[in-house]
N, C-alpha and C positions, 0 to 999 in steps of 0.2 A: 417605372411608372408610379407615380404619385398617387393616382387612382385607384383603391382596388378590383373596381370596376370599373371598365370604361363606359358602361352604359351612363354612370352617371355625370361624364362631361359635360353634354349639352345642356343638362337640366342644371344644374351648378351653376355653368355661364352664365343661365338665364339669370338665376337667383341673384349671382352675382353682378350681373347688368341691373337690374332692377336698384338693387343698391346704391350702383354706382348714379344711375336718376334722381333716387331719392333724397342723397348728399345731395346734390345739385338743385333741387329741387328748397331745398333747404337753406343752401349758401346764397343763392341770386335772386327766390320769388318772395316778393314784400306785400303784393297784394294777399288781403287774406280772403277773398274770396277764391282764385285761383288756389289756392290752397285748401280750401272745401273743398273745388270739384275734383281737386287731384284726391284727396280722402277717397272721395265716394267713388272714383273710378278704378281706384288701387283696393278697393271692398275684395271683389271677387279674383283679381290675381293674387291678393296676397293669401285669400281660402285656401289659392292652390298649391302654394309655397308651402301651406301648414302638411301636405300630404307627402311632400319631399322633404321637410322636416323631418315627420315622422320616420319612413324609412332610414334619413339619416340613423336614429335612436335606435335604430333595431342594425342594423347593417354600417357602421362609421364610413363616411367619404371616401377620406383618405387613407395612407397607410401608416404618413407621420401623426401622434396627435395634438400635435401643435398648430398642423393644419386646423385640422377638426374644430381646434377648442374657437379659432378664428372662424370659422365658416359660424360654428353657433354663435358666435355675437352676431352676425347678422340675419344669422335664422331668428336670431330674438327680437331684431327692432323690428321682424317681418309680423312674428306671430307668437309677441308675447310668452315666449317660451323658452327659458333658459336651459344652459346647458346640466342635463340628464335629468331635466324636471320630469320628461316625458319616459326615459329609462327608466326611473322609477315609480311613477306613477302606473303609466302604460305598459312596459313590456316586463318591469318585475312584479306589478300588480297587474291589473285588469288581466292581463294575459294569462295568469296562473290562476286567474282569482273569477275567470266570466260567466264561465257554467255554475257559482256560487252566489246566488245576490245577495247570501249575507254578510258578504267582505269583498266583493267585487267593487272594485276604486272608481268604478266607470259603472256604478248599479243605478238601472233604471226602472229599480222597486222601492216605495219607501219603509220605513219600517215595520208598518203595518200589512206589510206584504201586497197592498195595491199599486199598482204599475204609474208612473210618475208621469204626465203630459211632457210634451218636447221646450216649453218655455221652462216646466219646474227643474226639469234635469238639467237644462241647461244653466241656470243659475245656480243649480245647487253642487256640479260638479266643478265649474268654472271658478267658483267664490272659494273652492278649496282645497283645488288642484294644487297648490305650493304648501298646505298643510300636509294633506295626503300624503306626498311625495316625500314630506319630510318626517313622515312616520314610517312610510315604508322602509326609508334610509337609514333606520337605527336595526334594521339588517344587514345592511353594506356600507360598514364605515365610510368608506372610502369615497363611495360613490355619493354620498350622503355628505362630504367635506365637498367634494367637487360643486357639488350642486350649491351648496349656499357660497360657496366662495366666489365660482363665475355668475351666483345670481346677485350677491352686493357690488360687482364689478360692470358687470352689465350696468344694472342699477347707478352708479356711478357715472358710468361714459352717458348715459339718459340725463343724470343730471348736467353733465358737465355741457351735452347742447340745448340744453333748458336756458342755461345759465349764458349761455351765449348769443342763442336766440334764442326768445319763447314761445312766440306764437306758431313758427313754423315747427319747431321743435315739438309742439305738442299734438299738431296737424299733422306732418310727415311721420314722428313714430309713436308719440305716447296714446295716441285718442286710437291709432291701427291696429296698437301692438294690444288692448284692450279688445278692441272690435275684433282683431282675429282668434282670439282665445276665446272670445265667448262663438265666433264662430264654427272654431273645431269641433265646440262641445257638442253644439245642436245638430251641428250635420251628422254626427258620430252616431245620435239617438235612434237613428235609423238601421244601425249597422243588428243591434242583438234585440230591442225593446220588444217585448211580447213574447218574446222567447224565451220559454223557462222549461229547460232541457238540460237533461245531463250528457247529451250525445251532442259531440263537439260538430256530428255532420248536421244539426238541426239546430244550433243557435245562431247560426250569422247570416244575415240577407244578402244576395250575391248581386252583382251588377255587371253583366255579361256586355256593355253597350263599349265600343272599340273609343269611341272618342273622350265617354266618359276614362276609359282607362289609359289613354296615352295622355290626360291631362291630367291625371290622378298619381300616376305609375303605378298602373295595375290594383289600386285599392280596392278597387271592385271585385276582386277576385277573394273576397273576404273570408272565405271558411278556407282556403288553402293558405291566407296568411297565419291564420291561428292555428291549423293542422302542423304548420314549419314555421314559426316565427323569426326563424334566422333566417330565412330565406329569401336572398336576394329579390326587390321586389322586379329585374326582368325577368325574373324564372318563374314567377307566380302562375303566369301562363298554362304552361307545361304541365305544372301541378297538379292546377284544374281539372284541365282534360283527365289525367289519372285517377280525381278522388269524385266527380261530377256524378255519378250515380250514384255514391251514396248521398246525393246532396237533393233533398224532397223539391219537385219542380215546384212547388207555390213561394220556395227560399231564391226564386231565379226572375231576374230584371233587366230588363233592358231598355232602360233610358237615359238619354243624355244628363240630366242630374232628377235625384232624387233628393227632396226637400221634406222633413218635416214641417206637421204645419202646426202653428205657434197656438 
């Protein structure tokens, strides 16, 4: 089996359908208005993409990584996010680093130790997410060559449907793959901001809501992904239920999505 999970077939497919749309989308529509409304209706499915991204970075797809390295060029024209920008950013930084906001990659204090609004952080982690990630990286050579090599390549295959077509080319991935990285940032603000604990069961705000979490996979189960961060996100579930009392019930939510506001 190619998977190492089979949970993650369906959700793949999707991603992978969407894709295959938004080629198309690309090759055959000439109106650019039609091309706006497909922007703004691909807004919120491609948010959702950036959350199976993510667990891609923590958990790989596949079991070849050549697969992988392929699935991330398309995770990238979704959400702006190249391959192991977010390994390094997110799960060798923030994740080590989130009970700390003086080195936390994902800190939403600024340096004067007051707490950042949802628009400042969001600007301010999004503008420097491929810095970060490339400071983090002069820890892990390796990881740190991957990253800038599949991100000038990415970079690349961007240009090269620029160069071919431009308007759609900048409507179907360059203007999305922008709008969804600043989208991860701000939806993210929500996950620790106000939180300034060294007790890992008190920094993450949880979102117990089932629909939120079968559109999410299971993100919402936030302090059990940080509790296990390797942890398969079907298993997050399970976890919860195990670590849920140490977790303060005003850290507990249940709504279909939760938005910071701007």
């Amino acid at each position: 089996m190619i998977f190492k999970f089979s949970a993650d077939r369906f959700p793949v497919t999707l991603v992978l359908l969407v894709s295959v749309i938004d080629f198309a989308i690309y090759s055959l529509v000439e109106n650019i208005w039609w091309l706006v409304g497909y922007l703004v209706v691909m807004i919120i499915p491609r948010g959702l993409i950036c959350s199976w991204n993510h667990h891609h970075q923590h958990t790989p797809t596949f079991r070849q990584k050549p697969l992988n390295r392929v699935l991330e060029f398309f995770y990238a024209l979704h959400t702006g996010v190249t391959t192991n920008l977010w390994m390094l950013h997110h799960v060798l930084g923030h994740h080590r680093n989130f009970l700390d906001q003086s080195c936390d990659e994902s800190g939403w204090k600024r340096d004067d130790g007051k707490a950042m609004g949802a628009l400042e952080y969001t600007l301010t982690i999004a503008s420097t997410a491929y810095y970060r990630s490339y400071q983090v990286g002069k820890g892990f050579p390796r990881m740190q060559r991957d990253f800038l090599v599949f991100s000038v390549l990415t970079l690349a295959g961007v240009a090269l449907l620029c160069w071919f077509r431009l308007v759609p080319a900048l409507l179907v991935f360059v203007v999305p793959m922008v709008i969804s990285l600043l989208f991860t940032v701000w939806v993210t603000y929500d996950h620790h901001s106000g939180l300034d604990t060294e007790d890992e069961f008190k920094a993450s705000y949880n979102n117990v809501n089932r629909l939120y979490n079968v559109l999410t996979g299971n993100l919402g189960y936030h302090t059990a992904h940080h509790h296990r961060q390797g942890l398969h996100w079907s298993k997050l579930p399970e976890l919860h239920e195990q670590i849920k009392h140490k977790i303060p019930p005003e850290l507990m939510r249940n709504a279909m999505f939760v938005l910071p506001e701007v």
